[in-house]
C-alpha positions in Angstrom: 1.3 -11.2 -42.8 0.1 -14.5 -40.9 -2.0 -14.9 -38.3 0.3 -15.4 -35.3 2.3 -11.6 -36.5 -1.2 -10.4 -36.6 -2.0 -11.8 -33.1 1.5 -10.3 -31.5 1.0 -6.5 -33.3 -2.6 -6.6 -31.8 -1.5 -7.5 -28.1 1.6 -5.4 -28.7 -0.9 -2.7 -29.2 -2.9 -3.3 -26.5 -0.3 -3.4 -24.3 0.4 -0.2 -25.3 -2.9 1.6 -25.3 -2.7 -0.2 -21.8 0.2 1.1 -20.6 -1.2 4.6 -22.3 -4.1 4.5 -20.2 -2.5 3.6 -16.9 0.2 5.8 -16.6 -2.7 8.7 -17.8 -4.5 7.3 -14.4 -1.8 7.4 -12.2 -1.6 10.9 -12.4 -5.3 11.5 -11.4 -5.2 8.2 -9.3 -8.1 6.7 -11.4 -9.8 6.3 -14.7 -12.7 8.0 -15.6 -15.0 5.1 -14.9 -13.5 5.1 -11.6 -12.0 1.7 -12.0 -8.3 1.8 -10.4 -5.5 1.0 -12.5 -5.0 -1.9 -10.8 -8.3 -3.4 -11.8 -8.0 -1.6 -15.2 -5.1 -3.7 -15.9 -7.0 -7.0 -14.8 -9.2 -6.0 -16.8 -7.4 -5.4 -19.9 -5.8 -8.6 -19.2 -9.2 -10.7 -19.3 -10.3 -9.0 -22.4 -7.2 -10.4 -24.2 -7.2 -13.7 -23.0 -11.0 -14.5 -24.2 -10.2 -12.7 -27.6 -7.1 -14.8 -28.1 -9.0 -17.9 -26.5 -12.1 -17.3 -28.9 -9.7 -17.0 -32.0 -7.7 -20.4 -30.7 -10.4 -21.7 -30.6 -12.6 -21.0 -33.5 -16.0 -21.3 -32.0 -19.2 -21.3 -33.8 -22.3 -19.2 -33.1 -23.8 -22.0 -31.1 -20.6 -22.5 -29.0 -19.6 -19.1 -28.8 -22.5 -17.8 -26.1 -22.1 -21.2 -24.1 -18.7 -21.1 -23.9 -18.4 -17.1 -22.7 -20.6 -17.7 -20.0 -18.7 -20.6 -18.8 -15.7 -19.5 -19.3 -15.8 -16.2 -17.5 -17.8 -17.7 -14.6 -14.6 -19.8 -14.3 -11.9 -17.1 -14.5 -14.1 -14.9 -11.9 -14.1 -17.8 -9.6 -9.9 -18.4 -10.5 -9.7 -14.8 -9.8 -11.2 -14.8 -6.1 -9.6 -18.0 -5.5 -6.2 -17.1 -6.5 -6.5 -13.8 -4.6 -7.7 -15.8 -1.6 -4.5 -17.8 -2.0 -2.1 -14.7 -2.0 -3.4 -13.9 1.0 -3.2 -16.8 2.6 0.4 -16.8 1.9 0.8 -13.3 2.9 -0.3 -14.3 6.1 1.8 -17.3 6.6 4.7 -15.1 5.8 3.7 -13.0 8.2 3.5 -15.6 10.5 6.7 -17.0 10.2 8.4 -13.8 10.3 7.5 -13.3 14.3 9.9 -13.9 16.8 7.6 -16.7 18.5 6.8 -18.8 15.3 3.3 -20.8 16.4 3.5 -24.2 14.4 -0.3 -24.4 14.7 -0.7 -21.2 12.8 1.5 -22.4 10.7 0.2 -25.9 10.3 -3.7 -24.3 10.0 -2.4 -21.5 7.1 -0.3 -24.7 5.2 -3.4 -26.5 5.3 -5.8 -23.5 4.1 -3.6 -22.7 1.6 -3.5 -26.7 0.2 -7.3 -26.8 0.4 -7.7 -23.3 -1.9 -5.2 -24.8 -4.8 -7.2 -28.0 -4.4 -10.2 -25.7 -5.0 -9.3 -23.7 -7.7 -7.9 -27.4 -9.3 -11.4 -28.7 -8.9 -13.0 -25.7 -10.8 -10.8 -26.4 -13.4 -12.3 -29.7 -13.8 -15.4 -28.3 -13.4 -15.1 -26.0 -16.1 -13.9 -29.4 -18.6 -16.8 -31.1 -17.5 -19.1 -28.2 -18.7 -17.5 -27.1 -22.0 -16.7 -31.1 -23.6 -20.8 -31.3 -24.0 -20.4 -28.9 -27.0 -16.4 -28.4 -27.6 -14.5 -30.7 -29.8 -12.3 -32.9 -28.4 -9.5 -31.0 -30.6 -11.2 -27.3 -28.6 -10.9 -29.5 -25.8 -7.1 -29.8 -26.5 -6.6 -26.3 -27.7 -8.1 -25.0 -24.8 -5.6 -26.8 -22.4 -2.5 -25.9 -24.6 -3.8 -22.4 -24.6 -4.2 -21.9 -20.2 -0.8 -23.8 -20.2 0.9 -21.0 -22.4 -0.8 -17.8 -22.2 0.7 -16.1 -19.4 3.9 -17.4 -20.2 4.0 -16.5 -23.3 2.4 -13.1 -22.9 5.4 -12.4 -20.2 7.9 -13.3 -23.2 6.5 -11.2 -25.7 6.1 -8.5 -23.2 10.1 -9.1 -22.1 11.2 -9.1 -26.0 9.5 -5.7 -26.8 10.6 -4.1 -23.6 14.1 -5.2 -24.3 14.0 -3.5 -28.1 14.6 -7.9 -28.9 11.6 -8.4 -31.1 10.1 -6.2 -34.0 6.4 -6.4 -33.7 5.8 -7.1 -37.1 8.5 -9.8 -37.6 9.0 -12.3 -34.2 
């Protein structure tokens, strides 16, 4: 079995184990560690990405502490900022869906909205500028690849196995 059947059974599994857990919570509205299911499934997520990221990758011992910390400084900052954006947006929808639509409202929530994405654009970068003092250029490239796909490709795979279109051990 190669790596990439490997790589699909484990987040297949984990999805599961996951989805296990959750619907377990939902019935006593929590999990035992009194994390919601909400942020259990954030969670979950996170854990995945950097094990698939640190196996993209193929760190070594000196890169692998150096690059954790940055990294998950970085995706706690993404986090806040993206959740800071979403509500932003939530209240610009709001907004625009009163009677009396105020177009300075509207003009100050565009504008707070624009200068979060620019934000969370400029962390990015931020996050480049740390990690190329000790990544390869071709981890450099791998990691870029890798935040371009993920999702997307974790939202396939999740598609294909709820539609019964892909066997876990053969994709």
């Amino acid at each position: 079995m190669n790596r990439t059947r490997i790589v699909i059974f484990m987040v297949f599994v984990l999805f599961l184990a996951g989805f296990y857990s959750q619907s377990m919570a939902q019935g006593r509205g929590m999990h035992q560690n009194g994390m919601g299911v909400h942020e259990q499934r954030a969670k979950n997520l996170e854990n995945l990405r950097m094990l698939k990221l640190m196996e993209v990758l193929d760190l070594s011992d000196e890169q692998s502490p150096r690059f954790i910390e940055a990294y998950a400084s970085f995706r706690k900052d993404s986090r806040q900022i993206n959740y800071d954006i979403q509500s932003a947006v939530d209240s610009l929808a709001r907004i625009l869906a009163s009677p009396k639509i105020d177009n300075d409202l509207v003009t100050k929530s565009i504008s707070q909205i624009t200068s979060l994405k620019a934000k969370r654009e400029q962390r990015l970068s931020d996050l480049h500028n740390k990690i190329e003092s000790f990544l390869t250029t071709e981890q450099m490239g791998k990691l870029v690849v890798f935040e371009e796909r993920f999702e997307r490709e974790l939202l396939e795979c999740v598609r294909g196995f709820r539609m019964g279109q892909m066997d876990p051990m053969n994709p």
